[in-house]
Backbone as a chain_set.jsonl record, in Angstrom:
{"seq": "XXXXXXXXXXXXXXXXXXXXXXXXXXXXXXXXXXXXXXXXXXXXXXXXXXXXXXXXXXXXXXXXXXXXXXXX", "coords": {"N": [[-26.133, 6.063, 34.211], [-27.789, 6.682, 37.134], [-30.586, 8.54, 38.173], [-29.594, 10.539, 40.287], [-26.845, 10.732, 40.401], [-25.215, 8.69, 40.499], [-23.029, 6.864, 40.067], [-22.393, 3.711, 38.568], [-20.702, 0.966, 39.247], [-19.392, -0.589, 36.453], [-20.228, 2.01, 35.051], [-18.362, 3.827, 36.223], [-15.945, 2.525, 36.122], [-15.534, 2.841, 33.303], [-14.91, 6.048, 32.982], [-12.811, 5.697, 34.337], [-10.858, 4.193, 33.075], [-10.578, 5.246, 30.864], [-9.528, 7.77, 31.344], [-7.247, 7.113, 33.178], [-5.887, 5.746, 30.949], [-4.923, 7.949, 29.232], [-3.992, 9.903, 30.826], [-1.49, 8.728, 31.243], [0.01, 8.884, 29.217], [2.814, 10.171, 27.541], [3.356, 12.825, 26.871], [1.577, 14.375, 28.504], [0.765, 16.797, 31.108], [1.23, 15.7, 34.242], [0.48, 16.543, 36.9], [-0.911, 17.152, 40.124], [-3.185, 19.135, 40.004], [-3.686, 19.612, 37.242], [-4.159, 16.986, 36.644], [-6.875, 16.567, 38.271], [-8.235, 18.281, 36.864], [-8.361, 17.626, 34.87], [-9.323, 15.108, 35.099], [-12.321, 15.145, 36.19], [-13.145, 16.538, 33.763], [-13.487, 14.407, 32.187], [-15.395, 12.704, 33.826], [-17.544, 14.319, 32.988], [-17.83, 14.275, 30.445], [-18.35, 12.412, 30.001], [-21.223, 11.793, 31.387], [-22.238, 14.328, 30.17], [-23.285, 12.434, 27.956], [-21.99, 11.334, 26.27], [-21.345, 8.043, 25.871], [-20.364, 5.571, 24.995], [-17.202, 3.78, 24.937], [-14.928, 4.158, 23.068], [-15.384, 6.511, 21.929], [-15.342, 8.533, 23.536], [-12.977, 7.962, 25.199], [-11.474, 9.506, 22.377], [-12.745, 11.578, 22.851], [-12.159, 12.792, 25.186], [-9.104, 12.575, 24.644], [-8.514, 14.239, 22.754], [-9.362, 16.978, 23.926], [-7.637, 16.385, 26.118], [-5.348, 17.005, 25.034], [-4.914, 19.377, 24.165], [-5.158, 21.177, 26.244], [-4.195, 19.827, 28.563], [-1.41, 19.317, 28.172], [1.892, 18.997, 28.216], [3.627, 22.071, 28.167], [5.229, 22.74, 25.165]], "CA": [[-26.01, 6.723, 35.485], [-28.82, 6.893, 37.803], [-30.925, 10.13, 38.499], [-29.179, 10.662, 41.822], [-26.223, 11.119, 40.012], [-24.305, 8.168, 41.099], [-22.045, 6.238, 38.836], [-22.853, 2.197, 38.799], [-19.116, 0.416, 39.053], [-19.453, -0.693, 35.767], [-19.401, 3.203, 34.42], [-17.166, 4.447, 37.126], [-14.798, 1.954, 35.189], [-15.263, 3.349, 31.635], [-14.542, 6.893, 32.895], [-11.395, 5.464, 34.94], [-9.739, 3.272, 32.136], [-10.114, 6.64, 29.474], [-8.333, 8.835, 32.4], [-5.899, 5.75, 33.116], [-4.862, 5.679, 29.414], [-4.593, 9.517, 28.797], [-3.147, 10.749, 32.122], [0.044, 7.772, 31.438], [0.95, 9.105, 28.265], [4.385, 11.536, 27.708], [2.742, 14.165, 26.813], [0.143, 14.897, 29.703], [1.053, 17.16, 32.032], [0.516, 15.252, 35.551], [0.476, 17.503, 37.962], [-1.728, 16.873, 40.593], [-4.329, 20.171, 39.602], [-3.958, 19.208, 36.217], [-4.649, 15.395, 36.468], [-7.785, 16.558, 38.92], [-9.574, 18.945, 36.487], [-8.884, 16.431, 33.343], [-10.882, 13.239, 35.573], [-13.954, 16.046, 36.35], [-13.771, 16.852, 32.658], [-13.841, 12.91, 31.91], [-16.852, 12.671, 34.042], [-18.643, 15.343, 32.109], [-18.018, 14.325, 28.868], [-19.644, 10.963, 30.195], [-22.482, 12.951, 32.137], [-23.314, 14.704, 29.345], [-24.03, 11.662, 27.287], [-20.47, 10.294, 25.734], [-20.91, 6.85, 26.816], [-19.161, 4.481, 24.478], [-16.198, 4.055, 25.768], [-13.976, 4.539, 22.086], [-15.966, 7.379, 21.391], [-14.846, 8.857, 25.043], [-11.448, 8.122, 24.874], [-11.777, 10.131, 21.213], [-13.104, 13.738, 23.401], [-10.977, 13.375, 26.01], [-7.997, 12.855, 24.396], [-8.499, 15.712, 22.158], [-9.2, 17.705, 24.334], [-6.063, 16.613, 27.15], [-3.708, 17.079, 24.236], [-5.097, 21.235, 23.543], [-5.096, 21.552, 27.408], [-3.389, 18.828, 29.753], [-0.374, 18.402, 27.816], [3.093, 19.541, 28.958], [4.136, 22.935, 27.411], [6.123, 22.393, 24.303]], "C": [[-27.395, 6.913, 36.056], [-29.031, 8.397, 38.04], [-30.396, 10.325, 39.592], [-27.775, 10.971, 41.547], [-24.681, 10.404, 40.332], [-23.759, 6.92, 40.191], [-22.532, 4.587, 39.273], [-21.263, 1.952, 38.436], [-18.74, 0.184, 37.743], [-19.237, 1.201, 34.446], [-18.553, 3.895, 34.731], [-15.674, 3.988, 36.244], [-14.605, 2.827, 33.558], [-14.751, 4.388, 31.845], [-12.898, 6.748, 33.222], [-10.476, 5.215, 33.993], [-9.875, 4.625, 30.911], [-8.709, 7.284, 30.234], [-7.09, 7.809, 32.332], [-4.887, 6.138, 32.302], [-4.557, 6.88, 28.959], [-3.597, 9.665, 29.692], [-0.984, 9.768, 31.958], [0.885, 8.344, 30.475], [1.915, 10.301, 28.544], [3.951, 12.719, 27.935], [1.846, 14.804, 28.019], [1.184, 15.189, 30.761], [0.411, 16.426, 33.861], [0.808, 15.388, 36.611], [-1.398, 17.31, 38.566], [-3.263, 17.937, 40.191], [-4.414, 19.897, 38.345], [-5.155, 18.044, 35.926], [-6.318, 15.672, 37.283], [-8.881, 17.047, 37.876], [-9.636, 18.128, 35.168], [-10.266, 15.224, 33.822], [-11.937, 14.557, 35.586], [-14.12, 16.231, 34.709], [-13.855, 15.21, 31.647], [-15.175, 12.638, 32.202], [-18.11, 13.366, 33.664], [-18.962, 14.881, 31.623], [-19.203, 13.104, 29.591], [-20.936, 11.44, 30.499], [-23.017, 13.579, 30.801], [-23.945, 13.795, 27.982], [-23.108, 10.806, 26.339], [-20.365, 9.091, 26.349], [-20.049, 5.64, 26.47], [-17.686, 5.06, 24.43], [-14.546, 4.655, 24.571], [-14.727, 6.027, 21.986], [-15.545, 8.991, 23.132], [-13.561, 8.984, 25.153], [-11.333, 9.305, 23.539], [-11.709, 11.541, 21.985], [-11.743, 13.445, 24.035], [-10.003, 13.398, 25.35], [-7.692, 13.867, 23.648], [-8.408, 16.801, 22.834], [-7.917, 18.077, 25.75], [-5.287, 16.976, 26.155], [-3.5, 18.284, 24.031], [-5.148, 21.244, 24.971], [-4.778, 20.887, 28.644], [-2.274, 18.735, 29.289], [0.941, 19.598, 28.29], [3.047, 20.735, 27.409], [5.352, 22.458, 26.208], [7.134, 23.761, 24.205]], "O": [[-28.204, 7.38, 35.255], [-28.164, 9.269, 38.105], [-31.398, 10.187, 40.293], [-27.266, 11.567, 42.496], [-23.57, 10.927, 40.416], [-24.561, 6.106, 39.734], [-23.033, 4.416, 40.384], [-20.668, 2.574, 37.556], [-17.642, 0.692, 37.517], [-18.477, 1.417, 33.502], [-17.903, 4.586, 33.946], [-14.73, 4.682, 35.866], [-13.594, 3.248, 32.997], [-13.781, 4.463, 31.091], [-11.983, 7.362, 32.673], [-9.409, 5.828, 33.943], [-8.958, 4.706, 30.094], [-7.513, 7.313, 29.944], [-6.176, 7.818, 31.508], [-3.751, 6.579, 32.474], [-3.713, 6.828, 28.064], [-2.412, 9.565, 29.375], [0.132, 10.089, 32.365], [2.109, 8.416, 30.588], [1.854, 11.134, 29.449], [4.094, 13.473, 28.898], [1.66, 16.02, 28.053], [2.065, 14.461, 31.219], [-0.647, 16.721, 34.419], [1.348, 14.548, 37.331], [-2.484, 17.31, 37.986], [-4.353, 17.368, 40.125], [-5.616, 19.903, 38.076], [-6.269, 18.029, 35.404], [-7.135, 14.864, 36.841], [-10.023, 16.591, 37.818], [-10.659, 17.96, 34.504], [-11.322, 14.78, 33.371], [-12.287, 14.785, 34.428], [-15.269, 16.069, 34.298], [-14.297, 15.149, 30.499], [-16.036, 12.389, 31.357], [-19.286, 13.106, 33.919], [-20.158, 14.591, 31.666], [-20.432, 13.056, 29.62], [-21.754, 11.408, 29.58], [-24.158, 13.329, 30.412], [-24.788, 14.217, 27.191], [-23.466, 9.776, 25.768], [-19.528, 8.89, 27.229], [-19.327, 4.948, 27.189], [-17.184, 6.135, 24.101], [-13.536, 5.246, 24.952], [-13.747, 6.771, 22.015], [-15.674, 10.213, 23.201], [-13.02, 10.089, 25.203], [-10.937, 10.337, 24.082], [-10.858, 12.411, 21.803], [-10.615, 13.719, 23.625], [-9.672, 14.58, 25.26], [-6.618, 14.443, 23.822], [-7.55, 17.639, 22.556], [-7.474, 19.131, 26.207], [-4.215, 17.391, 26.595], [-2.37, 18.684, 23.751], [-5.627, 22.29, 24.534], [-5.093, 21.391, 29.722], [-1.662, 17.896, 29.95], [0.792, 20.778, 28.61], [2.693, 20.529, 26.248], [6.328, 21.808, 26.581], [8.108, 23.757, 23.452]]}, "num_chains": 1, "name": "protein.A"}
């Protein structure tokens, strides 16, 4: 990511295709306020330095499944 804080297409993609593959599954609540504050907490994890893209998928999904996922 550039100092300016602007994603190059190439990482815009890595954050997209994690969200993509989380947000589809059963479990994930996807509700539009939901699905909004999971992508911002996608772009964190990346932002703060999670850049390979298995290792990314790995947070997020841990963490959508303890707080995006439909009430059981």
């Amino acid at each position: 990511m550039s100092v300016s804080g602007v994603y190059q297409p190439s990482e815009f993609e890595v954050v997209h295709d994690v969200f993509k593959r989380i947000a589809r599954e059963t479990w994930f609540d996807r509700t539009i306020a939901r699905q909004r504050d999971f992508a911002a907490f996608c772009l964190r994890a990346y932002q703060s330095g999670v850049t390979d893209p298995d290792r990314l998928f790995e947070e997020c999904e841990r963490v959508a499944r303890a707080r995006y996922a439909w009430p059981t």
